[in-house]
VOGU-3710 file (C-alpha; in Angstrom, 3 decimals, decimal comma):
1> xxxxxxxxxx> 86,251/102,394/125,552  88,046/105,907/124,901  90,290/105,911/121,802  92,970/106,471/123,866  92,976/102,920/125,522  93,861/101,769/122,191  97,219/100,441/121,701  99,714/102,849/119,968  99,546/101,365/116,919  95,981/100,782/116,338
11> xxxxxxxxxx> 95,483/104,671/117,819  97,731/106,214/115,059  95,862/104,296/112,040  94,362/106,399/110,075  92,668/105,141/106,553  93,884/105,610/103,366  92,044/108,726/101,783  89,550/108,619/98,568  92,110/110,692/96,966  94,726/108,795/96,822
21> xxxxxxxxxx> 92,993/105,660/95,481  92,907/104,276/91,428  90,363/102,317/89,353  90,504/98,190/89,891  93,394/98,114/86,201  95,737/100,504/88,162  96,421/98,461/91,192  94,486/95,120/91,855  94,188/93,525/88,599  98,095/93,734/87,363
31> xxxxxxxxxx> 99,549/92,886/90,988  97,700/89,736/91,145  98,088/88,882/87,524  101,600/89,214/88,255  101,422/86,627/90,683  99,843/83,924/88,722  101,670/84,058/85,828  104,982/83,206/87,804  106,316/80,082/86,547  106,609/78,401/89,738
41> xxxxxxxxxx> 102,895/78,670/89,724  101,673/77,247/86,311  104,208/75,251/84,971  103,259/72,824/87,998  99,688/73,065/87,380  99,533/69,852/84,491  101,555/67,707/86,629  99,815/68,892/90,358  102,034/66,749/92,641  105,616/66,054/91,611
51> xxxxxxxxxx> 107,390/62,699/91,944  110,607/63,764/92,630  112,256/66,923/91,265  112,238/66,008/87,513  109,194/67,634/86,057  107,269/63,928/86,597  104,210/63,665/88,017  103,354/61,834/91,212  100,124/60,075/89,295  100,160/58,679/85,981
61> xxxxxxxxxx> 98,463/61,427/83,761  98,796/64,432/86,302  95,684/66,608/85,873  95,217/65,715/82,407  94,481/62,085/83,105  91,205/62,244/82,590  91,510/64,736/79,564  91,316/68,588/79,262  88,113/68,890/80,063  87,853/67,963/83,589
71> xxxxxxxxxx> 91,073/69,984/84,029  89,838/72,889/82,649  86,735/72,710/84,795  88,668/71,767/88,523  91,061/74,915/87,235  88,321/77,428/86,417  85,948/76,011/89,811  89,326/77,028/91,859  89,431/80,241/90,129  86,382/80,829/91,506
81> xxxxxxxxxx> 86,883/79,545/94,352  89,994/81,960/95,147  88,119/84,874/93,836  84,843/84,751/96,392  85,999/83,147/99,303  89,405/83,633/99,615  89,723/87,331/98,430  86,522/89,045/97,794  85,602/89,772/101,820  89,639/90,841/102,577
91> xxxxxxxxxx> 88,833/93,259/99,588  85,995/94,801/100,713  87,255/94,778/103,983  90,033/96,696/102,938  88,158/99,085/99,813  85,410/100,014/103,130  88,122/100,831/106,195  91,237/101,838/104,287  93,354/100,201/106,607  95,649/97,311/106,158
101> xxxxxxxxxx> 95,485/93,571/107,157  97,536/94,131/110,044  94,637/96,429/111,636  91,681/95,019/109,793  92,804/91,386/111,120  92,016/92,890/114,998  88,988/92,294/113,892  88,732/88,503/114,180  91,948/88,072/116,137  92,163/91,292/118,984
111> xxxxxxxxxx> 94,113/94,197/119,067  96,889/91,902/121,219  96,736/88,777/119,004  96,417/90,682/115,498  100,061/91,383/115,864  100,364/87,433/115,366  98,028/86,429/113,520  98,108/87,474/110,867  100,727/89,440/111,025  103,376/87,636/112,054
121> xxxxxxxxxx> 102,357/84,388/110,550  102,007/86,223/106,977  105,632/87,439/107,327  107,067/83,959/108,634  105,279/82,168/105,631  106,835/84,517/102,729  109,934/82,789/103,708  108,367/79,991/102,191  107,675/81,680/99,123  111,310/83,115/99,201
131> xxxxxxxxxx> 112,606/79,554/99,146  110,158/78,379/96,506  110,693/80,859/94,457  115,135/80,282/95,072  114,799/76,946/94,444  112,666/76,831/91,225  115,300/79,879/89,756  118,123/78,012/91,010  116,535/74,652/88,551  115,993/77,384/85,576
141> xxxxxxxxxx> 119,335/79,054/86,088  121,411/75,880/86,397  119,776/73,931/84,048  121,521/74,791/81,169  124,945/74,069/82,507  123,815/70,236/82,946  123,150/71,037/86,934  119,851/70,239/89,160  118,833/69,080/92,418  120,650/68,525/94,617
151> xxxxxxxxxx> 123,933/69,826/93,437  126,362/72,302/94,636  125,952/75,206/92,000  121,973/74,947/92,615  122,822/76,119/96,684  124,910/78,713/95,553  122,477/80,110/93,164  119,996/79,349/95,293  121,767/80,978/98,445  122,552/84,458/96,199
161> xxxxxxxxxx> 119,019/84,664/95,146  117,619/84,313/98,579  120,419/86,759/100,043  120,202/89,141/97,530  116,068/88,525/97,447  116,330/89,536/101,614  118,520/92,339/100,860  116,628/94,385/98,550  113,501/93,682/100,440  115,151/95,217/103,464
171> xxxxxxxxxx> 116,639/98,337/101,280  115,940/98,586/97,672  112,456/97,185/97,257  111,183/100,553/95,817  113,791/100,101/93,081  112,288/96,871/91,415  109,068/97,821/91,885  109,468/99,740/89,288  109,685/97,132/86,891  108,146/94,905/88,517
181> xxxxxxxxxx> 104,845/95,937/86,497  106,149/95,357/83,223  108,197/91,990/83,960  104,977/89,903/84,258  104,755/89,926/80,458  108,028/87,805/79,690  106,290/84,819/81,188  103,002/85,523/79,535  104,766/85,915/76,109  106,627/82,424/76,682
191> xxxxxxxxxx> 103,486/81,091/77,256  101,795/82,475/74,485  104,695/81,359/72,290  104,711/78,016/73,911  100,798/77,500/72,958  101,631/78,680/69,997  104,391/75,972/69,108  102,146/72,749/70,660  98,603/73,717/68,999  98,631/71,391/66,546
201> xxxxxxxxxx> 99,009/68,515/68,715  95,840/69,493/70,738  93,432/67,512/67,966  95,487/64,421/68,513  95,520/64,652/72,680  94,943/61,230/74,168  94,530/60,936/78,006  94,668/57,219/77,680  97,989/57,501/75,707  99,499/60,346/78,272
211> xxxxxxxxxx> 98,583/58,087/81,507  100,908/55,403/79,492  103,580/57,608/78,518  103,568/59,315/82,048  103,716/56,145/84,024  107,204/56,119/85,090  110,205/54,943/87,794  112,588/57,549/89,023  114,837/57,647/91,586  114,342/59,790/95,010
221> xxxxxxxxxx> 116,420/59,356/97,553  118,297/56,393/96,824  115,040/54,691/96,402  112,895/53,860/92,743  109,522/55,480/93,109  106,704/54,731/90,577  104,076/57,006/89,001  100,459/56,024/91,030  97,709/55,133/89,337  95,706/57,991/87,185
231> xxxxxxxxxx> 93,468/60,602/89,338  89,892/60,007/88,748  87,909/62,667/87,638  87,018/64,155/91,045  90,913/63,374/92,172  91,432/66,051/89,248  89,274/68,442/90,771  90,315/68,123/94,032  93,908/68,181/93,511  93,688/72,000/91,166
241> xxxxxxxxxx> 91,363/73,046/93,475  94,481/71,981/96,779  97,395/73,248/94,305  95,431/76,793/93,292  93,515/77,675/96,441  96,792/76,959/98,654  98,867/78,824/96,319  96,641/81,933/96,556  95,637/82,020/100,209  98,051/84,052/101,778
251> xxxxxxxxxx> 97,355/86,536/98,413  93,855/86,056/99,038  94,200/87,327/102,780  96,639/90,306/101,272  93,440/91,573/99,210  92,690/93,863/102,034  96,136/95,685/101,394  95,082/96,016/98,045  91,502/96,545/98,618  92,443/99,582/100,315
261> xxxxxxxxxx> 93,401/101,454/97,511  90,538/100,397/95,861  87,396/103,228/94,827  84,334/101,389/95,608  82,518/97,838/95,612  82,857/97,207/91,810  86,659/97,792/91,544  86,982/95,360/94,341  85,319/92,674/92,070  86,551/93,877/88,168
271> xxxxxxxxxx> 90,134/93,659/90,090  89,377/90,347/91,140  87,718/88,693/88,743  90,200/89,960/85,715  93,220/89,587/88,615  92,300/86,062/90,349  89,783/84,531/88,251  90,608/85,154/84,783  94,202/85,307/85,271  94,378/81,694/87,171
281> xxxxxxxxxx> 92,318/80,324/84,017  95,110/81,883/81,682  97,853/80,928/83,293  97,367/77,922/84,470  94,804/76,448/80,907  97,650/77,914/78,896  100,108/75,243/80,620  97,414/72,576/80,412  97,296/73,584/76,804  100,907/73,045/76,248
291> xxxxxxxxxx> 101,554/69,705/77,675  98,653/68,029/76,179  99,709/69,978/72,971  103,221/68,556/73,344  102,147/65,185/73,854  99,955/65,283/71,306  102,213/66,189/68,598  105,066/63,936/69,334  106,923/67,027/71,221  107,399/65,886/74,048
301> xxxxxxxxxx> 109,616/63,364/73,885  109,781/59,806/75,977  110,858/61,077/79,122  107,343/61,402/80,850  108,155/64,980/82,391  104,694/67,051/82,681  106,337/70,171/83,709  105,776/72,783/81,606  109,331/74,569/82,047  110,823/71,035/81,460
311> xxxxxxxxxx> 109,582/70,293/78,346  110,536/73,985/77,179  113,823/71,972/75,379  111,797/69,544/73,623  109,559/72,211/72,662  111,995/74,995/71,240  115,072/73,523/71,393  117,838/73,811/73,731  119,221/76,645/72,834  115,615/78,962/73,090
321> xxxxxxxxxx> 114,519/76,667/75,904  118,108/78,329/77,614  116,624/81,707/77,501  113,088/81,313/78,179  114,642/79,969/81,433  117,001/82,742/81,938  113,861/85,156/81,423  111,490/83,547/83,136  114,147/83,315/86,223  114,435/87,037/86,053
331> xxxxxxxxxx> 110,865/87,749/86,042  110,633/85,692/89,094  113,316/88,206/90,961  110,964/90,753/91,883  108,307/88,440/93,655  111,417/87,236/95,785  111,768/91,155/96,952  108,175/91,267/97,512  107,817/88,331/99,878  111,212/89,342/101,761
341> xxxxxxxxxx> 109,641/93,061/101,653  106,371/92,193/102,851  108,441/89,877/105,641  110,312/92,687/106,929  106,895/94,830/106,847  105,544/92,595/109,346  108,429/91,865/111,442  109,300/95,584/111,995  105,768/95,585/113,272  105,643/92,805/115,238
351> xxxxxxxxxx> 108,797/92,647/116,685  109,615/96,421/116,886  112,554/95,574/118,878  114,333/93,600/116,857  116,791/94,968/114,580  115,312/93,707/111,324  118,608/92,840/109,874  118,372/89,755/112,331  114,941/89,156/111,905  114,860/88,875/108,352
361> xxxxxxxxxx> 118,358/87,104/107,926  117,055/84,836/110,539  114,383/84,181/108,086  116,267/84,437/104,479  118,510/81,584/106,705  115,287/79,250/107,091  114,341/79,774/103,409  117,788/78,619/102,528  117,369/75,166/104,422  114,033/74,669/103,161
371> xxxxxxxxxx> 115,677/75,216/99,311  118,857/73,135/99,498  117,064/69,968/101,184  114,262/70,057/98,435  111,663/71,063/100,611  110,984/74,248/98,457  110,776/71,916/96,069  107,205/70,165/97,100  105,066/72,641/95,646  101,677/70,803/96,645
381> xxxxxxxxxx> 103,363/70,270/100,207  103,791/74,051/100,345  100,959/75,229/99,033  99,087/72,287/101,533  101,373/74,209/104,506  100,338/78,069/103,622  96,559/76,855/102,385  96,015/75,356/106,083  97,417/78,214/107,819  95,577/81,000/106,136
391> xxxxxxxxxx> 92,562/79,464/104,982  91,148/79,191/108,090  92,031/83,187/108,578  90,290/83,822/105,465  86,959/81,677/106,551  86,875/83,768/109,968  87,330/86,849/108,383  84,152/86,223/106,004  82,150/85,258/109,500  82,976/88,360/111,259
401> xxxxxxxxxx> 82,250/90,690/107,813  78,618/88,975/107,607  78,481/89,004/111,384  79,231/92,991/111,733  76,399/93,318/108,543  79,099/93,386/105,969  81,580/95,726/107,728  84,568/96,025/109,628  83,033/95,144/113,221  86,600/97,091/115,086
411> xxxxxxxxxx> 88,900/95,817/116,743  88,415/93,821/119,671  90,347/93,512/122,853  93,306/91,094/123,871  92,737/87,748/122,124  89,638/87,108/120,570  88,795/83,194/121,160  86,541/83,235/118,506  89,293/83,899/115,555  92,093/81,830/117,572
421> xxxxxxxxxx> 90,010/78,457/118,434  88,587/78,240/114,630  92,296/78,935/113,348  93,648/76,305/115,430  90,889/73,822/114,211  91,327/74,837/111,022  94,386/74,351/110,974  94,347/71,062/111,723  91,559/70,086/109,182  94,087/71,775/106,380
431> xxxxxxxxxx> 97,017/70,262/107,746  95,329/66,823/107,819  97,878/65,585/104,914  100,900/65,836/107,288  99,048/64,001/110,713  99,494/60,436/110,501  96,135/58,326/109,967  95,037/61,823/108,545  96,542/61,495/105,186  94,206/61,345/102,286
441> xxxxxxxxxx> 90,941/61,684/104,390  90,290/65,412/104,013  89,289/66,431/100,688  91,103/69,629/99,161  92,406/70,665/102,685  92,639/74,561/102,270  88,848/74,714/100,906  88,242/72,941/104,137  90,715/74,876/106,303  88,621/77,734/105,178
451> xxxxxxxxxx> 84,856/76,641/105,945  85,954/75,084/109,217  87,407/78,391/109,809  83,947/80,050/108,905  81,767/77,747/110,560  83,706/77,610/113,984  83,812/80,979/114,260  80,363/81,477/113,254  79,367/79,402/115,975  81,738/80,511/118,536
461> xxxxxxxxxx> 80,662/83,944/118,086  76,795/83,043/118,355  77,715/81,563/121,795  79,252/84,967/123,361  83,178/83,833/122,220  83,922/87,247/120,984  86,075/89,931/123,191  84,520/93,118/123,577  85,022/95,510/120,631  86,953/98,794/121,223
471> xxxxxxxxxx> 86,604/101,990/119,451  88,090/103,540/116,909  86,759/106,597/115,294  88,946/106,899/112,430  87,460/103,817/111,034  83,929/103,399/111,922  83,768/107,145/109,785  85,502/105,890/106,916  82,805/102,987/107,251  80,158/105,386/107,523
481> x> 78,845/104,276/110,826
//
């Protein structure tokens, strides 16, 4: 087909040039690190699933139960994990075309349905992440005045942040990115200092004894809930692998964007394996290190909390603990531009007609609900949500890569059954945890979002499921087809 039966906005691509693109330590590797050294991120990653919104953890011994060796392993097999499936082929993708998800994802999902998936979905689900990252700033900022969840003065902090989040997304995004490169190391110097201050407990770290001391009642609801019973080793696993992988999937799926300013092959992988592997290992084994530090030593008090931000008091006193959270709160600003910049990115695109004032206060107003009732608050839930949606997005992608012989195949016309049948199945499979008589069946949904994803569309391809491919010049040169 001619280029000129392309739509308008697939016609006017054109890739980024070589000479505008930087080595993997320029671009790939700091944006990502940025990303996992966010508190709401690690300080979650010792506890996995919260009981309540206290810093408890839903099982007796959180991911240390069965000591810090199995943890460390299910965190650095998830590292992994996010680093080859979930971002490598979005990176390539993205380092061979020049082009940006919203083009590259024709590819898998045609040149009609690419403007929703993923384009639209990615800009409805950093919503999400504006309300997780309102209400875990709301906790830090309140928390020294005696307030939590639910209370008045967390909405109200948690309403500016997500307003003013939206608003500088929409208008002053360029602004705070600025800083945005240098604010990353406030949370990695709290956690250095943190490590630091529990060290000497690490020698007398006792699963047995943190499964005791973690085994608690609290209140949600109205209701008492108690602590379950300790993970077993591969519960461990499976639960870092849920909580990482469905943290970084949408990221994973954004590689392409970043990808595209990438040289060649090997800053592709340097920028993820220093970016996604080794910073997920850092990040997240530097908060394992601290709880079972703080334990160790006495530090942490009797309260059972196995949040890392929440034992911050115990740890350095009120006082410091007051302005590590006021720091770490303000680090945390810029990714709440990001995710309402990257929303209004993809809503100008996808609904052009749509004043994006509406469109993305429409969305700011859903992160709001989602942070007063507490369902920002579920971390694992959310991560669950996002892992189901785009893991399956990331497995088709990989088919389609290895199906075009490790290129961009083009895009293809109207929707492409192929990418929408395995997302839908996917879906499912990595939503399992929310379908009745479905709970607790599907090991580490988002890992298996993402190889139903692969396999389905594998398949569906094989058996003539694909829509027919349309050119476009621009990008089979920059390909070098």
């Amino acid at each position: 087909m001619a280029n000129g039966k392309l739509p308008n906005y697939l016609a006017s691509a054109s890739p980024n040039p070589a000479a505008n693109r930087a080595p993997w330590y320029k671009n790939t590797a700091q944006t990502y690190a940025g990303i996992f050294l966010w508190f709401v991120f690690w300080h979650e990653v010792p506890m996995g699933a919260g009981l309540g919104t206290g810093g408890h953890s839903a099982s007796a011994g959180g991911t240390l139960a069965q000591g810090l060796g199995v943890a460390f392993f299910g965190l650095i097999l998830a590292a992994l994990v996010c680093h080859f499936l979930f971002y490598l082929v979005p990176g390539m993708l993205g380092m061979k075309t020049g082009l940006p998800l919203y083009i590259v994802g024709t590819s898998t999902y045609g040149a009609t349905g690419g403007f929703l998936m993923p384009g639209f979905l990615m800009g409805l689900l950093q919503f999400g992440w504006l309300a997780v990252n309102a209400f875990f700033a709301g906790i830090l900022l309140c928390a020294p005045f005696g307030y939590g969840f639910p209370s008045v003065p967390h909405a109200i902090v948690a309403a500016a942040w997500i307003a003013l989040g939206a608003f500088m997304g929409l208008k002053g995004i360029k602004y705070v990115a600025r800083v945005a490169t240098f604010l990353p190391l406030i949370p990695l110097a709290i956690l250095v200092i943190l490590a630091v201050s529990t060290i000497g407990g690490l020698g007398s770290f006792d699963a047995d004894n943190l499964v005791e001391a973690t085994t608690v009642e609290v209140a949600v609801k109205g209701e008492t809930v108690k602590a379950a019973d300790p993970l077993t080793s591969w519960g461990v696993i499976a639960l870092l692998c849920t909580y990482v992988v469905g943290f970084f999937a949408t990221a994973g799926a954004v590689g392409v964007d970043l990808g595209m300013n990438n040289r060649n092959a090997k800053d592709v992988h340097l920028g993820g394996l220093a970016g996604v592997a080794l910073a997920t290992v850092v990040a997240g084994g530097l908060a394992l290190l601290i709880v079972a530090g703080a334990y160790g030593s006495g530090k942490a008090g009797d309260g059972g909390v196995m949040q890392a931000t929440g034992l911050m008091g115990n740890i350095m006193g009120t006082k410091t603990a007051s302005i590590f959270w006021y720091l770490l709160a303000i680090a945390a600003f810029p990714a709440a531009c990001f995710s309402s910049f990257i929303a209004a990115n993809s809503f100008k695109t996808t609904l052009p007609k749509v004043n994006p004032w509406l469109s993305v206060g429409a969305g700011a107003l859903l992160a709001f609900v989602l942070a007063v009732t507490g369902w920002a608050g579920n971390a694992i839930g959310m991560f669950q949500i996002i892992g189901a949606s785009f893991g399956p997005v990331c497995g088709a992608m990989m088919a389609d890569y290895l199906l075009a012989g490790r290129k961009w195949a083009g895009p293809r016309a109207g929707f492409n059954p192929a990418g929408w049948i395995s997302w839908i199945i996917g879906f499912g499979v990595g939503a399992a945890d929310f379908i009745p008589g479905l709970a607790g069946k599907v090991p580490c949904p988002p890992v298996a979002a993402f190889i139903v994803g692969f396999v389905l569309y594998l398949i569906l391809a094989k058996v003539g499921l694909q829509s027919r491919t349309l050119q476009m010049p621009a990008a089979e040169a920059s390909q070098g087809a």
